[in-house]
C-alpha positions in Angstrom: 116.5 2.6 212.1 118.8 5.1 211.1 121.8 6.0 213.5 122.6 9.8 214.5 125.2 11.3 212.8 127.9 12.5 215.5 131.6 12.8 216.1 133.2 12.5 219.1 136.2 14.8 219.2 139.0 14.6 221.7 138.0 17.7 223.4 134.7 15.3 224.0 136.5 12.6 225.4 138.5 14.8 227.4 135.5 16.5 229.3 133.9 13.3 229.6 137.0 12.5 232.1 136.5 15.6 233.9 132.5 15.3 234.4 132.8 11.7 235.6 136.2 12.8 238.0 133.9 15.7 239.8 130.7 14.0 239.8 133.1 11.6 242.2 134.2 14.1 244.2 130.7 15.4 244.7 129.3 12.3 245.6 132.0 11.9 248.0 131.1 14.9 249.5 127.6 13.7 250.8 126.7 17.4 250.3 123.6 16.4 247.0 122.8 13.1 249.2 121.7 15.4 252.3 121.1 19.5 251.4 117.5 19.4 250.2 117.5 22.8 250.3 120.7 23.2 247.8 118.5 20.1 245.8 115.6 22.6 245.7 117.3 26.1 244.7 119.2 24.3 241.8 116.2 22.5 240.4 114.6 26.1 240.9 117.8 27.9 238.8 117.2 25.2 236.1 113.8 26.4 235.5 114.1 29.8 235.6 117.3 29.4 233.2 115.7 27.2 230.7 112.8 29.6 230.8 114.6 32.5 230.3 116.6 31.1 227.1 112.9 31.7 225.5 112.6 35.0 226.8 110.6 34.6 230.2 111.0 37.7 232.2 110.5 36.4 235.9 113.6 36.5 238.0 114.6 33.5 240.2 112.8 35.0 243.3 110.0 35.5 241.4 109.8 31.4 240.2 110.5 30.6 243.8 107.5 32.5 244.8 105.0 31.2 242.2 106.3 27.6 242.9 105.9 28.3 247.2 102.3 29.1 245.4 102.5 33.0 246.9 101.2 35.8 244.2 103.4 37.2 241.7 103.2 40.7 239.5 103.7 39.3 235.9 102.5 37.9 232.3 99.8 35.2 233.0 101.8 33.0 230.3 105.1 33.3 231.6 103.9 32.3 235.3 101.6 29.3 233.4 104.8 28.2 231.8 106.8 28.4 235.3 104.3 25.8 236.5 104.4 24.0 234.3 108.0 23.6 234.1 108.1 23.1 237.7 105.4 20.1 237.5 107.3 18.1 234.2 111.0 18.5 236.4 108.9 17.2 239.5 108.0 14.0 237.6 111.7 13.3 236.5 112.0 10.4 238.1 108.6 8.9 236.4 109.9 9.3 232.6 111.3 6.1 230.9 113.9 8.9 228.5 113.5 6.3 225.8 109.8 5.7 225.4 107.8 8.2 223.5 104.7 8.0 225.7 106.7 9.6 228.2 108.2 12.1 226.2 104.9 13.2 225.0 103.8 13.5 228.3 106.2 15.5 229.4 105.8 17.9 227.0 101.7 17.7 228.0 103.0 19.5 231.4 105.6 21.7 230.1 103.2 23.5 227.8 99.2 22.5 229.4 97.2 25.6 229.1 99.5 27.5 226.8 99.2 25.7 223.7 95.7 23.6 222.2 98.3 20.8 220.5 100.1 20.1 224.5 101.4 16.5 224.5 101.2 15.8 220.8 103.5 15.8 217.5 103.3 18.7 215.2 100.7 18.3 212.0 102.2 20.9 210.0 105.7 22.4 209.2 107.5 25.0 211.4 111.1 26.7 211.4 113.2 28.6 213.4 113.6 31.8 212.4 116.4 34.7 213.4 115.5 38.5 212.6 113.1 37.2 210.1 115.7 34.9 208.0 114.9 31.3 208.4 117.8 29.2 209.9 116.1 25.9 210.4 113.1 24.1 209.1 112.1 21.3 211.3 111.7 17.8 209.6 108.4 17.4 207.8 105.4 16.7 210.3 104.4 13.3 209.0 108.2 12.1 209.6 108.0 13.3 213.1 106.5 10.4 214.8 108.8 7.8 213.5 111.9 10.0 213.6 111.7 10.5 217.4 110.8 7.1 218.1 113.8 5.5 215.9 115.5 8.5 218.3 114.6 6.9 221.7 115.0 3.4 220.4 118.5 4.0 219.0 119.3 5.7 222.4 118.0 2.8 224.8 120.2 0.2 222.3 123.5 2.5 222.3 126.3 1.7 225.0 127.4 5.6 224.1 128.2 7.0 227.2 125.4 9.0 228.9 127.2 12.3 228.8 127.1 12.1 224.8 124.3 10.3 223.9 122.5 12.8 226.6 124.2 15.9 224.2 123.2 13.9 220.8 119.5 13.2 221.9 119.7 17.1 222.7 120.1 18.0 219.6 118.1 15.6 217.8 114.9 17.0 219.2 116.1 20.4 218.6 116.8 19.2 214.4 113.6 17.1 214.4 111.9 20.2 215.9 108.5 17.4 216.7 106.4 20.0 218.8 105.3 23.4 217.3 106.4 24.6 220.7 108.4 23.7 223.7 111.3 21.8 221.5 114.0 23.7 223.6 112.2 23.0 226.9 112.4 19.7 225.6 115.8 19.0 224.6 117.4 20.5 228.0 114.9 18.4 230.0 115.4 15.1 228.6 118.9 15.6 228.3 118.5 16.2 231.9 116.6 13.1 232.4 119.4 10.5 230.7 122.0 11.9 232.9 120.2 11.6 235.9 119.2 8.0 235.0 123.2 7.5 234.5 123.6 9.4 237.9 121.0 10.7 240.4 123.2 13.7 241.2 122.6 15.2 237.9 118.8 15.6 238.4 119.8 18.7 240.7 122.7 20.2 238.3 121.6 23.8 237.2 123.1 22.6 233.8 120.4 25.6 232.6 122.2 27.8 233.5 125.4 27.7 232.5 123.2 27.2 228.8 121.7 31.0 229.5 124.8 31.9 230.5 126.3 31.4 227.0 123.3 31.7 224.8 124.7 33.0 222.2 127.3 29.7 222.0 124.3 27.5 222.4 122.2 28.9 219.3 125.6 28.6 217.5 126.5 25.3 218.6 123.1 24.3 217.0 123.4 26.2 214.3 126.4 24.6 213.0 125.9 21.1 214.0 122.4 21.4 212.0 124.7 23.0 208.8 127.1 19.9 208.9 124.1 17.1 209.8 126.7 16.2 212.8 126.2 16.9 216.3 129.9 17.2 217.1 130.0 20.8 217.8 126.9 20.7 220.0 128.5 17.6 221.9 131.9 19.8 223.1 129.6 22.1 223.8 127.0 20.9 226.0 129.9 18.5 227.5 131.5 21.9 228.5 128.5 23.5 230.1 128.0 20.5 232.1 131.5 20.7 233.3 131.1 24.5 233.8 127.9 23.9 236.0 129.7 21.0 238.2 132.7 23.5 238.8 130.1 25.6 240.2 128.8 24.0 242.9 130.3 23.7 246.3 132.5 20.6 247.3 132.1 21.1 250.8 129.0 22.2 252.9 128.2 26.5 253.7 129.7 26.3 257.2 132.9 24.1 255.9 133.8 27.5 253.0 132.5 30.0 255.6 133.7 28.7 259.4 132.5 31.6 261.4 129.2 31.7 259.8 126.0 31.5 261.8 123.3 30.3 259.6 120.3 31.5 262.0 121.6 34.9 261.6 120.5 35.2 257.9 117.3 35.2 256.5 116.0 33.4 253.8 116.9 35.0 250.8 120.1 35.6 252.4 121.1 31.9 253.1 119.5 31.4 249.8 121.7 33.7 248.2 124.8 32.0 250.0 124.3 28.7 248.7 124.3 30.1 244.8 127.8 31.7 245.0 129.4 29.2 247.5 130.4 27.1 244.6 132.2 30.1 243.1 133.5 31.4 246.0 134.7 28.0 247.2 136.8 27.9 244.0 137.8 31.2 243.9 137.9 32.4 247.4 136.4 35.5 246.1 133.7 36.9 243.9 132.2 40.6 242.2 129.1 42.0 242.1 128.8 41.5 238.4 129.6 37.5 238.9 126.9 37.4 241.4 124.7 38.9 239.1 125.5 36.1 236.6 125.2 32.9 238.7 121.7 34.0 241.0 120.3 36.2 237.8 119.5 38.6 240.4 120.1 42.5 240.1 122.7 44.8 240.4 121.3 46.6 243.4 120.1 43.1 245.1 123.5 41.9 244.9 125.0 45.3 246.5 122.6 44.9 249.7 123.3 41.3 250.1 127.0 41.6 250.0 127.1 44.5 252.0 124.8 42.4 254.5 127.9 39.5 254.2 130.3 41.7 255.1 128.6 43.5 257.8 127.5 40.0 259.4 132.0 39.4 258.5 131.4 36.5 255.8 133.2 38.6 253.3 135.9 41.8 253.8 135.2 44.0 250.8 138.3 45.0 249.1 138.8 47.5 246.2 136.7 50.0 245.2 133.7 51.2 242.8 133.8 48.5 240.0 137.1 46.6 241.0 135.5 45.7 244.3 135.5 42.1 245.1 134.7 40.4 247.9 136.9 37.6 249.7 136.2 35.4 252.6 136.9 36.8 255.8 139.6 34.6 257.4 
């Protein structure tokens, strides 16, 4: 069984301090351990994210709708796949991340009805191709099966620390490329699935996200970890966007960032809403429209009615004008 080639850099080790010093502060927040409504619109942000890395159109309100099982306007594929997606994070907690039953079962729901191989290795070579150069050719099919299994058993044997080994197994699925579809679905989700196996918490992080976020890093970060046969690279990086998405999310419940605020007054999509930026604004203290836009994936002219809405209902004061308006809690 060969071992993964990886270094772990400083920068590594430093974010691995960070992670693990938040994750205690959110724990010792209660706020994960209680919200299941803040549990629900994160695990709902990390499908739509890793979705949209492979170019699914449907907004976050439109995955929240399919997955409440109401009708939807839009590609039958890209709804199929938001199902799915929906059912394989649903069964998180079934998935042993270092048995290769489970792995190809997961990839059975993530891409059921879409494609006729669903659950099962590749039988023939693919690549990964960027305006028609190719930039990676997965390993050859007939190695697949034993490449992903000396994977899994190298990760279940390692004492690496979650956080890398998570980032390493990552990127081994997306070098090994075993499916001829879904590989990226599968790499975020089972790196999903080790850290929440090293801590629950992380089975609600929008880690997604902050990956679609910075997709251009992410497609370099692989890029050149595949070049140099070393995941290094793609460690710091997926170390930082975990980091990124724990610095996002609120230490402290709505009402505790927002004291005057009177939950019954808002509606739905408005609380909804709320409970994306809080994070940001709980950092911050303030936040644009064009940030908005980047943390809910919602647009332009939804965020302008919804912050208008805060600030008539005096959650925010608007300050500044046209495009250097932002939008500060009302104290």
């Amino acid at each position: 069984m060969e071992t993964p080639h990886y270094t772990v850099t400083p920068k590594a080790l430093d974010l691995v301090a960070k992670i693990a010093e938040k994750v205690g502060e959110l724990q010792g927040s209660g706020e994960y351990a209680r919200n299941l409504r803040l549990r629900k619109v994160n695990r709902l942000r990390s499908i739509q994210s890793s979705l949209a890395i492979e170019n699914n159109s449907l907004s976050l309100d439109e995955v929240t709708d399919i997955v409440q099982g109401k009708r939807v306007l839009g590609k039958p594929q890209e709804i199929q796949e938001v199902k799915n997606a929906y059912a394989a994070y649903e069964h998180l907690p079934e998935y042993n991340p270092y048995n290769v039953d489970d792995f190809l079962k997961a990839h059975g729901y993530l891409t059921a009805q879409l494609v006729d191989n669903a659950g099962r290795f590749r039988s023939k070579g693919v690549g990964v191709f960027s305006n028609g150069e190719l930039i990676h050719a997965g390993a050859k099919a007939e190695f697949v099966p034993k490449l992903v299994s000396d994977l899994l058993t190298w990760a279940g044997e390692s004492d690496v620390h979650p956080l890398i080994k998570s980032s390493i197994i990552h990127f081994e699925i997306e070098f090994i490329h075993p499916f001829l579809d879904g590989n990226g679905r599968m790499g975020r989700l089972w790196q999903t699935l080790v850290l929440s196996q090293w801590n629950e918490l992380f089975a609600w992080i929008p880690i997604e996200t902050v990956v679609y976020e910075n997709q251009q890093g992410y497609y370099d970060a692989l890029q050149v970890a595949g070049k140099s046969a070393d995941s290094g690279i793609f460690i710091e990086f997926m170390l930082s966007a975990v980091h990124q998405a724990l610095e996002a999310l609120p230490v402290h419940t709505i009402t505790d960032i927002f004291p005057d605020l009177h939950t019954d007054m808002l509606s739905k999509t408005e609380l909804d809403f709320l409970e994306q930026i809080s994070g940001y604004v709980d950092k911050y203290g303030e936040i644009t429209n064009y940030r908005a836009q980047v943390l809910t994936n919602r647009s332009a002219d939804s965020i302008k009615k919804l912050l208008a809405r805060l600030t008539e209902l005096e959650v925010f004061a608007a300050v500044g004008e046209n495009k250097g308006r932002k939008y500060v809690i009302r104290k």
